[in-house]
C-alpha positions as CSV (number, residue, x, y, z in Angstrom):
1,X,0.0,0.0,0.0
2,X,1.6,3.2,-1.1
3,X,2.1,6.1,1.5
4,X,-0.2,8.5,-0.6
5,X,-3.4,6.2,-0.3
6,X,-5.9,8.4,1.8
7,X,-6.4,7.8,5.5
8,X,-10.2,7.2,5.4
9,X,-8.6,3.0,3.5
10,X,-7.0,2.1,6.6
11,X,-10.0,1.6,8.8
12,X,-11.8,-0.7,6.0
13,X,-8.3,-2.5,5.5
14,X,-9.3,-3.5,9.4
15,X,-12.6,-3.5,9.6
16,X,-12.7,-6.3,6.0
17,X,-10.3,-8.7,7.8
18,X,-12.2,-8.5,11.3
19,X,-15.4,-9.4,8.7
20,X,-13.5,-12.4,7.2
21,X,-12.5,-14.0,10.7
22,X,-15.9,-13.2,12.2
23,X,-14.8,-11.6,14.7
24,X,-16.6,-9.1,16.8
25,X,-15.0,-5.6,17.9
26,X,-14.8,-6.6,21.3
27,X,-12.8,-9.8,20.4
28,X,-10.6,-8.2,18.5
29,X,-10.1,-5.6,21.4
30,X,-9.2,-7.8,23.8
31,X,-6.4,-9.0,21.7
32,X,-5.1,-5.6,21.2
33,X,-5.9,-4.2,25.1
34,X,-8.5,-1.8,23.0
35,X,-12.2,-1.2,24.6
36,X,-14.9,-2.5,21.6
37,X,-15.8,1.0,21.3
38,X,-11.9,2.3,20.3
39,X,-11.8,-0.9,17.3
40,X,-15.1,0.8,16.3
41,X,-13.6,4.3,16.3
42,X,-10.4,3.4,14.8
43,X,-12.5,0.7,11.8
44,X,-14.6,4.3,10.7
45,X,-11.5,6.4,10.6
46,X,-12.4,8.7,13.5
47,X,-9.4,7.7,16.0
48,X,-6.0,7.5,13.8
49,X,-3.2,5.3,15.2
50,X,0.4,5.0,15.2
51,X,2.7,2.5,13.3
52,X,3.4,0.2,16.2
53,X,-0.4,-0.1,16.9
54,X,-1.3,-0.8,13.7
55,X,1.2,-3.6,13.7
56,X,-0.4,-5.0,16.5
57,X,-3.8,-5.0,15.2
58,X,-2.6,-6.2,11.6
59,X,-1.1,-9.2,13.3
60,X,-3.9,-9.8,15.3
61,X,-6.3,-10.2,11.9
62,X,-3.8,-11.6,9.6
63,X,-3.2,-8.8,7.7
64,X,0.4,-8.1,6.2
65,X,2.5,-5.4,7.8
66,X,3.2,-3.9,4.0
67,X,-0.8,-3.0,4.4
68,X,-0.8,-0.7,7.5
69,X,2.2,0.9,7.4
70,X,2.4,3.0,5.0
71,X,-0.3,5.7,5.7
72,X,0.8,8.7,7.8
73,X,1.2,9.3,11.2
74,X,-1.5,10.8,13.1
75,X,-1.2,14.1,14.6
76,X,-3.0,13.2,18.2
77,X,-1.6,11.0,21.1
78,X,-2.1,6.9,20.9
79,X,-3.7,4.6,23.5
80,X,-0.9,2.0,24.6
81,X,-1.8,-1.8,23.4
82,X,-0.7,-4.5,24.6
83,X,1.6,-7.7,22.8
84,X,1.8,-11.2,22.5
85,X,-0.9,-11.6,19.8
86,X,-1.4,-15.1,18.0
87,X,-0.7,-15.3,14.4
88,X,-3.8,-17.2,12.7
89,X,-3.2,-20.1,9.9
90,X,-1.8,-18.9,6.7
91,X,-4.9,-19.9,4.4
92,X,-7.0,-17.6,6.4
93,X,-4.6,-14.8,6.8
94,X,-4.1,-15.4,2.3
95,X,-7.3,-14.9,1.9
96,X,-7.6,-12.0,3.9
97,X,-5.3,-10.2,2.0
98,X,-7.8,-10.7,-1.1
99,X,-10.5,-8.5,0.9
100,X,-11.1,-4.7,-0.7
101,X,-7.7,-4.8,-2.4
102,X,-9.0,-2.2,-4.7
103,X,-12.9,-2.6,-3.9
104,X,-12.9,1.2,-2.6
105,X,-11.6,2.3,-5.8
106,X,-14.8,1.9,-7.5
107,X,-17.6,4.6,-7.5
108,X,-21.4,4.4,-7.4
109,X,-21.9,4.9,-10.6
110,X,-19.9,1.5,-11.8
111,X,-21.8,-0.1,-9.0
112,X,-25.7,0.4,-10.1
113,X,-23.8,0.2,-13.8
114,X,-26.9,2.7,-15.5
115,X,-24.5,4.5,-17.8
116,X,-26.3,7.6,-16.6
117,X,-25.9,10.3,-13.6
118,X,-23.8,8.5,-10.6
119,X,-26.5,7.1,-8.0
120,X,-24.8,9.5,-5.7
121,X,-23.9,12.5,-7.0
122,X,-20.1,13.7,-6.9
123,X,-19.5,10.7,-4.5
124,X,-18.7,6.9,-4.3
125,X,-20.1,4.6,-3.1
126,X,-17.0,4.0,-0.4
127,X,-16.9,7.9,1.0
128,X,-20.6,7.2,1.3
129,X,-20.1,3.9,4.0
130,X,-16.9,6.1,5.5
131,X,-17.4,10.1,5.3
132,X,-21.3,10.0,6.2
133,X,-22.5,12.9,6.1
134,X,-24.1,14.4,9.0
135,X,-27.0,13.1,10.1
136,X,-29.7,14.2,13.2
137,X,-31.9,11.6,15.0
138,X,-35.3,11.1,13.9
139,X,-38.9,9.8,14.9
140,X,-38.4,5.9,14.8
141,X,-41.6,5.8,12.6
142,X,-40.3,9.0,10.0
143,X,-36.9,6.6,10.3
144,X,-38.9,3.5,9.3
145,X,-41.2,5.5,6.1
146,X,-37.5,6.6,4.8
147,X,-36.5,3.2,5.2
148,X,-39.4,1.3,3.3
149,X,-39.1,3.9,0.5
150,X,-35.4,3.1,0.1
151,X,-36.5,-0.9,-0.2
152,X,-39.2,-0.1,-2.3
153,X,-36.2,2.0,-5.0
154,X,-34.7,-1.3,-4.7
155,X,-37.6,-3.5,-5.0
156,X,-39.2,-1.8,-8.0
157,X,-35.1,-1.8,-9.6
158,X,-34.2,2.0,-9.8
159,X,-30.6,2.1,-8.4
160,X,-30.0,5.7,-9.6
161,X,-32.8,6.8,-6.7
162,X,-32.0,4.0,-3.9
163,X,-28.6,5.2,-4.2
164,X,-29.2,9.2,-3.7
165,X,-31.2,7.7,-0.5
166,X,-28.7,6.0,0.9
167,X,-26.5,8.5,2.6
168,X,-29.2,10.6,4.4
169,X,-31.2,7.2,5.4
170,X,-27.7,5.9,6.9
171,X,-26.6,8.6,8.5
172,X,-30.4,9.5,10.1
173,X,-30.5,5.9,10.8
174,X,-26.9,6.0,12.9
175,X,-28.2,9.2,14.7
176,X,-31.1,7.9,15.7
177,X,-29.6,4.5,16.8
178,X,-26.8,6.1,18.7
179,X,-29.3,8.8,20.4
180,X,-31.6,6.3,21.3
181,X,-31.6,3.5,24.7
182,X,-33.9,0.5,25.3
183,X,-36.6,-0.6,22.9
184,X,-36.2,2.3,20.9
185,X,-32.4,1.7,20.4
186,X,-32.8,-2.1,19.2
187,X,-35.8,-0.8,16.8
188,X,-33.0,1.7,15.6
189,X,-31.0,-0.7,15.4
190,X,-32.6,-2.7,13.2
191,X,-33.7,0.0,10.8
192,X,-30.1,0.6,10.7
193,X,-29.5,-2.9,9.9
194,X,-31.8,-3.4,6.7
195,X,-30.4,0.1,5.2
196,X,-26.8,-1.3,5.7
197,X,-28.6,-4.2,3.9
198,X,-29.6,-2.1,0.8
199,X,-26.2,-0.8,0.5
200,X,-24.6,-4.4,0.4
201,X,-27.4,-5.3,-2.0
202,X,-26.0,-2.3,-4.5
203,X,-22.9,-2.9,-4.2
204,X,-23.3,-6.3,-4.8
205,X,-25.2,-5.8,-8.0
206,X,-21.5,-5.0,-9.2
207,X,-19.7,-7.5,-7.2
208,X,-18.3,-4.9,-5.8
209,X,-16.1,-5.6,-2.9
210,X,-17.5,-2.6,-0.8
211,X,-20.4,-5.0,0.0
212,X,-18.2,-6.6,2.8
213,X,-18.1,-3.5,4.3
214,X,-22.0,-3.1,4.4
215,X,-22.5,-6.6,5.2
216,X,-20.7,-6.1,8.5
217,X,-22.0,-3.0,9.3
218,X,-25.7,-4.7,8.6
219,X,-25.2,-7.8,10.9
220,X,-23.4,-6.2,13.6
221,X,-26.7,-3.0,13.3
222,X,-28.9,-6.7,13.8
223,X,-27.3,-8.2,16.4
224,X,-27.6,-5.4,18.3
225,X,-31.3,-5.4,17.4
226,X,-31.3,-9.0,19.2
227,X,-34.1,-9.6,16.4
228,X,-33.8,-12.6,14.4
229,X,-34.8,-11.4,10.8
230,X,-32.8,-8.5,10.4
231,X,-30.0,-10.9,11.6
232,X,-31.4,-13.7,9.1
233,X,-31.4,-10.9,6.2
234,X,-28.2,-9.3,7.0
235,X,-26.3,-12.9,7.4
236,X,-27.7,-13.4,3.7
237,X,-25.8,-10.6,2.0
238,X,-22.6,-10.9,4.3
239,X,-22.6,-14.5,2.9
240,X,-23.1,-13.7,-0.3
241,X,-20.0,-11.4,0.1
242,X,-18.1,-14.2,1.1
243,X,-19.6,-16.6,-1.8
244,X,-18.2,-14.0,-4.5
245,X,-14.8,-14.1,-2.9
246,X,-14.9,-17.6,-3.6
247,X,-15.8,-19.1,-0.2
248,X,-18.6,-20.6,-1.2
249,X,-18.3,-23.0,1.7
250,X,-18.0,-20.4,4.0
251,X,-21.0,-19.0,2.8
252,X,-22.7,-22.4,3.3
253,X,-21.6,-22.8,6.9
254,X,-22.7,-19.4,7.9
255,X,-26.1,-19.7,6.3
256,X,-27.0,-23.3,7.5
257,X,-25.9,-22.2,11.0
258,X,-28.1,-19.3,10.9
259,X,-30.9,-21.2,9.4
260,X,-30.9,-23.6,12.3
261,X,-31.5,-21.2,15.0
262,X,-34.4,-20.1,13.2
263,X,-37.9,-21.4,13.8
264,X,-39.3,-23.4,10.8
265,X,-43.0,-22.9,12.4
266,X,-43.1,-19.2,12.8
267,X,-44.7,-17.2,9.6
268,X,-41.7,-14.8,9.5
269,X,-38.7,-16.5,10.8
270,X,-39.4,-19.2,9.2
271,X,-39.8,-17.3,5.7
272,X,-36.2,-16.0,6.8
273,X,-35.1,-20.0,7.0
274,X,-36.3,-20.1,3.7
275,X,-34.2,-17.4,2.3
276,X,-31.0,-18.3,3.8
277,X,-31.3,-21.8,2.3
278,X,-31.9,-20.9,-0.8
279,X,-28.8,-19.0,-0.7
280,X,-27.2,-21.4,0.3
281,X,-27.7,-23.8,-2.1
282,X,-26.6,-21.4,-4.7
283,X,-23.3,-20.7,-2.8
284,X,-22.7,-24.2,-2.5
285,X,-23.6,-24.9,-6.4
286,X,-20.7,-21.9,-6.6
287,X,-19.0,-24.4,-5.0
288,X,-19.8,-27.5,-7.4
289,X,-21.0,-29.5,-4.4
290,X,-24.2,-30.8,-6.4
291,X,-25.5,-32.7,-3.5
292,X,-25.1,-30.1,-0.3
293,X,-27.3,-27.2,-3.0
294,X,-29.8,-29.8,-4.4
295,X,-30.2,-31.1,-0.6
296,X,-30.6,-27.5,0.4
297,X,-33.2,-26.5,-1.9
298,X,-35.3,-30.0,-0.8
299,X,-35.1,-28.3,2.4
300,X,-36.3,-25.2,1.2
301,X,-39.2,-26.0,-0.9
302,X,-40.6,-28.2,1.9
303,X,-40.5,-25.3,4.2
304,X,-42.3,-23.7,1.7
305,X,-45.0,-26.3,1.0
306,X,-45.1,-26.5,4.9
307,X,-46.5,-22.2,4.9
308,X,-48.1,-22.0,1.5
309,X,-49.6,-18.4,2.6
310,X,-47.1,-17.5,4.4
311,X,-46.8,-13.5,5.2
312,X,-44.4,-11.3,3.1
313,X,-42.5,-8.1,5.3
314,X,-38.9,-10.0,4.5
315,X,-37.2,-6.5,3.4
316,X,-35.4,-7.8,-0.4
317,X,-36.1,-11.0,-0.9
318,X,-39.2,-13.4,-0.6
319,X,-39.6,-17.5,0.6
320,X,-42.6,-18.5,-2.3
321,X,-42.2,-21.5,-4.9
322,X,-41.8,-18.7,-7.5
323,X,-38.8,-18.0,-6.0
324,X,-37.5,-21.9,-4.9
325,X,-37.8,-22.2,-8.5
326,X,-35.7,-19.4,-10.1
327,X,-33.1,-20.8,-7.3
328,X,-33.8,-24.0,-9.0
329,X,-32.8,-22.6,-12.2
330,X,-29.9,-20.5,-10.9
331,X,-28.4,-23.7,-8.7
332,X,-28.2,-25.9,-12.3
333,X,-26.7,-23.2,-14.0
334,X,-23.8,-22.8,-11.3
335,X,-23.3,-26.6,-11.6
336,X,-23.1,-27.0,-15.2
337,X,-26.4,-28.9,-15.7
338,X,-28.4,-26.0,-17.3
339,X,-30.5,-28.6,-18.9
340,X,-31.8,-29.4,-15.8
341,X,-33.3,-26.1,-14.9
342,X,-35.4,-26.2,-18.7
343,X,-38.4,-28.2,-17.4
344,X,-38.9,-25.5,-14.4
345,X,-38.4,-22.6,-16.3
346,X,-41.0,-23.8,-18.7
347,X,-43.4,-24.4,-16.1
348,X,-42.2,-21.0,-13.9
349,X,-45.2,-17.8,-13.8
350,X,-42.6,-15.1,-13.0
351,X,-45.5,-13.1,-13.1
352,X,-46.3,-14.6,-9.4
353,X,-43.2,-12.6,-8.4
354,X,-44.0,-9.4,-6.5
355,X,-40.8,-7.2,-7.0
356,X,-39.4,-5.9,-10.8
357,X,-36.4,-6.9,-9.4
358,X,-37.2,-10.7,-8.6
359,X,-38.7,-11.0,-12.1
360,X,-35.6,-9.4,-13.7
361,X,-33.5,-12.1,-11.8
362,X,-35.9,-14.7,-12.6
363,X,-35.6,-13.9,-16.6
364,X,-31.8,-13.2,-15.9
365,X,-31.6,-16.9,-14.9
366,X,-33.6,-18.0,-17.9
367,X,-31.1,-16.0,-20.4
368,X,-27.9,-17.9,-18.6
369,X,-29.7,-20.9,-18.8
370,X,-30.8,-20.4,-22.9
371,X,-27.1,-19.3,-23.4
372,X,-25.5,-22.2,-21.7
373,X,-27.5,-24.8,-24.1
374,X,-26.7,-22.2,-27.3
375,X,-29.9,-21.4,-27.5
376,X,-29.5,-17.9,-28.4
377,X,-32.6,-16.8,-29.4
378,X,-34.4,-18.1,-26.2
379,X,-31.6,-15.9,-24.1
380,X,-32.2,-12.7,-26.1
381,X,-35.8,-13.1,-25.1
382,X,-35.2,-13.3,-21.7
383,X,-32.7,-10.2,-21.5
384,X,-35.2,-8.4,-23.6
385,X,-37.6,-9.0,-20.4
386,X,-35.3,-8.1,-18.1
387,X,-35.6,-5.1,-19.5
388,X,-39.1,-4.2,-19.7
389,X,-39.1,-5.7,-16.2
390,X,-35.8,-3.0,-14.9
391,X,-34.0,-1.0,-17.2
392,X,-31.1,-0.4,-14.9
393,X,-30.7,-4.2,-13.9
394,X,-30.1,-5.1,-17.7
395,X,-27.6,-2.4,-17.5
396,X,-25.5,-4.5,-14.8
397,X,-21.5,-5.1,-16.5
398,X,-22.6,-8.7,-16.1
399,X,-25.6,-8.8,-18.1
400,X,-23.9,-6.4,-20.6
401,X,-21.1,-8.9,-21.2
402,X,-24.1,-11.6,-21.2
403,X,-25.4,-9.7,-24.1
404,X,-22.1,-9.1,-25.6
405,X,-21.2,-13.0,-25.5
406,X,-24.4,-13.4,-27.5
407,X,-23.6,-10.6,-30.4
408,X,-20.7,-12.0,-30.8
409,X,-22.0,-15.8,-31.3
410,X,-22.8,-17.9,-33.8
411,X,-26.2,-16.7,-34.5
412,X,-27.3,-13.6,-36.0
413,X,-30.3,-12.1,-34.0
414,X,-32.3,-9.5,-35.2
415,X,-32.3,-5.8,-32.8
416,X,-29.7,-7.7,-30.9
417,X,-27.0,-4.7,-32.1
418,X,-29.6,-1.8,-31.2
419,X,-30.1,-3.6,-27.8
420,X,-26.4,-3.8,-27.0
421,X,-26.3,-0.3,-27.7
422,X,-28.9,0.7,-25.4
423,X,-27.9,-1.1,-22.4
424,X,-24.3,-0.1,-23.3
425,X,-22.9,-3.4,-23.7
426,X,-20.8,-2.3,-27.3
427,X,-20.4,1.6,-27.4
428,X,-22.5,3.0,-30.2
């Protein structure tokens, strides 16, 4: 890391490696001989540290000295620490070193990939989870209206106006949490939670790194909460984090342990079961281990079956068969058998789905599916739905090289060119 990178780097550098050995802030404090409350300070850049202690810290997560020490020294005085930290195995600490290495680079505007104004004007979408800006404490149920508008931007698939939210609702939503005690604190909390949720869900749509970053800031808002479905949804999206960094059976071990502390029986924990299995038989299909996903999704569609009207209120995602069966699709895909996902995309109503941007990811499973079997005409016809369903998610770089792959096929398809164009997969 060279000694020009800014400041504001060095407390994600921590904060991502902390994330990756789950590990919570007072854990890692007590390593260090830091309270949980100076590891928070110091992991959103508002307590700086000297050389030695960021050493200390760096071996304490596995990080590699070259990382931490070349940012300047800070101005103010240092709390002492304490040695005689153990070093953790060198796989772990390896993939550490993967985390954010140039995640924060990228800016909003790559992130919701329009092609149009940045989501968050003259700012990305890193100085947006570290240089908040400043935010008062608000009525939990004013907090709450801002927050259900945000979900339904990213529900209905319109990026551009989620992401302009997201820095007043986070910032409101830390105000009000920190200002608030009892009841009203874990209620904060978990409004705090499901906006950090959002953020990881944008990001993601880039497979952008900075998601790791607003995965742990949403599970540790939830645990806070003590409620289990903002814990359930946050888990989802920090494992999904993990499955794109290629620990897929990470990803499954976090989501089948989170699953199991869930009750089946209940209308809305269970629907939060559901979810978390799903996901985690498409990380492990990620990880070609056909029979942990296909066992997974058994489990899922039988919870399912077991709540047919089950209540909706999950805040991005939904536990129906509409949606088991674009996993279905999505899990086959991942493990090379694309041919076994025809038969349930043929008898799939995506109609049934309730959000634009569950039926964009149901048609966006159909076109991979169509263009794995070189059935290009089939997976033009689903990206052209994806589009009438959400103009912005066919706009996403990998659906743009999806559509690229297909221009540049075997078969000629007629508009294919004037789509490309549009959704900016070939310049024009």
């Amino acid at each position: 890391m060279g000694a020009n990178k800014r400041v504001s780097d060095l407390g994600a550098v921590f904060r991502s490696a902390r994330c990756e050995l789950r590990m919570t802030q007072n854990q890692v404090g007590r390593l260090v001989g830091y309270s949980a409350s100076a590891i928070s300070r110091i992991e959103s850049n508002r307590m700086r540290v000297d050389v030695d202690t960021r050493l200390r810290l760096a071996q304490a997560l596995g990080i590699s000295p070259e990382r931490v020490s070349g940012f300047p020294a800070p101005a103010g005085p240092v709390i002492d620490t304490v040695a005689g930290v153990p070093v953790p195995d060198e796989e772990d600490a390896m993939r550490r070193r993967t985390v954010l290495t140039g995640a924060l680079a990228a800016g909003t505007a790559a992130v919701v990939g329009t092609g149009t104004a940045a989501a968050v004007p003259a700012a990305r979408l890193e100085d947006v989870l570290f240089h908040l800006p400043g935010g008062e404490p608000a009525p939990l149920q004013a907090l709450a209206t801002r927050a259900t508008a945000a979900r339904e931007a990213f529900t209905a698939a319109r990026y551009n106006r989620l992401g302009a939210a997201l820095p007043g609702l986070l910032s409101t939503a830390e105000a009000t949490r920190d200002a608030a005690t009892g009841r009203a604190r874990q209620q904060a909390s978990a409004i705090l939670a499901r906006a950090y949720v959002l953020a990881a869900e944008l990001a993601a749509k880039d497979h952008s790194d900075a998601a790791w970053v607003a995965a742990d800031r949403a599970l540790a808002a939830a645990r806070t909460s003590g409620m289990p479905v903002p814990i359930g949804e946050a888990s989802r999206v920090l494992a999904i984090t993990m499955r794109r960094s290629g620990r897929s059976s990470a990803a499954v071990r976090l989501l089948t342990q989170e699953a199991a502390c869930l009750d089946p029986s209940e209308a809305r924990t269970g629907a939060v079961r559901t979810t978390l299995l799903l996901t985690a038989a498409y990380s492990a299909a990620a990880g070609r281990d056909r029979a942990t996903a296909l066992s997974l999704l058994d489990a899922a569609e039988e919870d399912v079956e077991r709540r047919p009207d089950a209540p909706g209120g999950l805040f991005t995602v939904e536990a129906t068969r509409a949606q088991v069966d674009v996993y279905r699709i999505g899990v086959h895909n991942a493990l090379g058998t694309p041919d076994e996902g025809v038969n349930v995309a043929r008898g799939l109503d995506v109609g049934l789905m309730p959000t634009a941007e569950r039926r964009a990811r149901a048609w966006t499973d159909m076109a991979r599916m169509w263009h794995a079997l070189g059935d290009g005409e089939e997976a033009f016809a689903a990206l052209r739905h994806v589009e009438q369903e959400a103009a912005q998610e066919v706009r996403r770089p990998a659906l743009r090289a999806l559509t690229s792959n297909l221009l540049y096929g075997p078969t000629r398809l007629p508009g294919l060119r004037e789509f490309a164009v549009r959704t900016g997969a070939v310049p024009a």
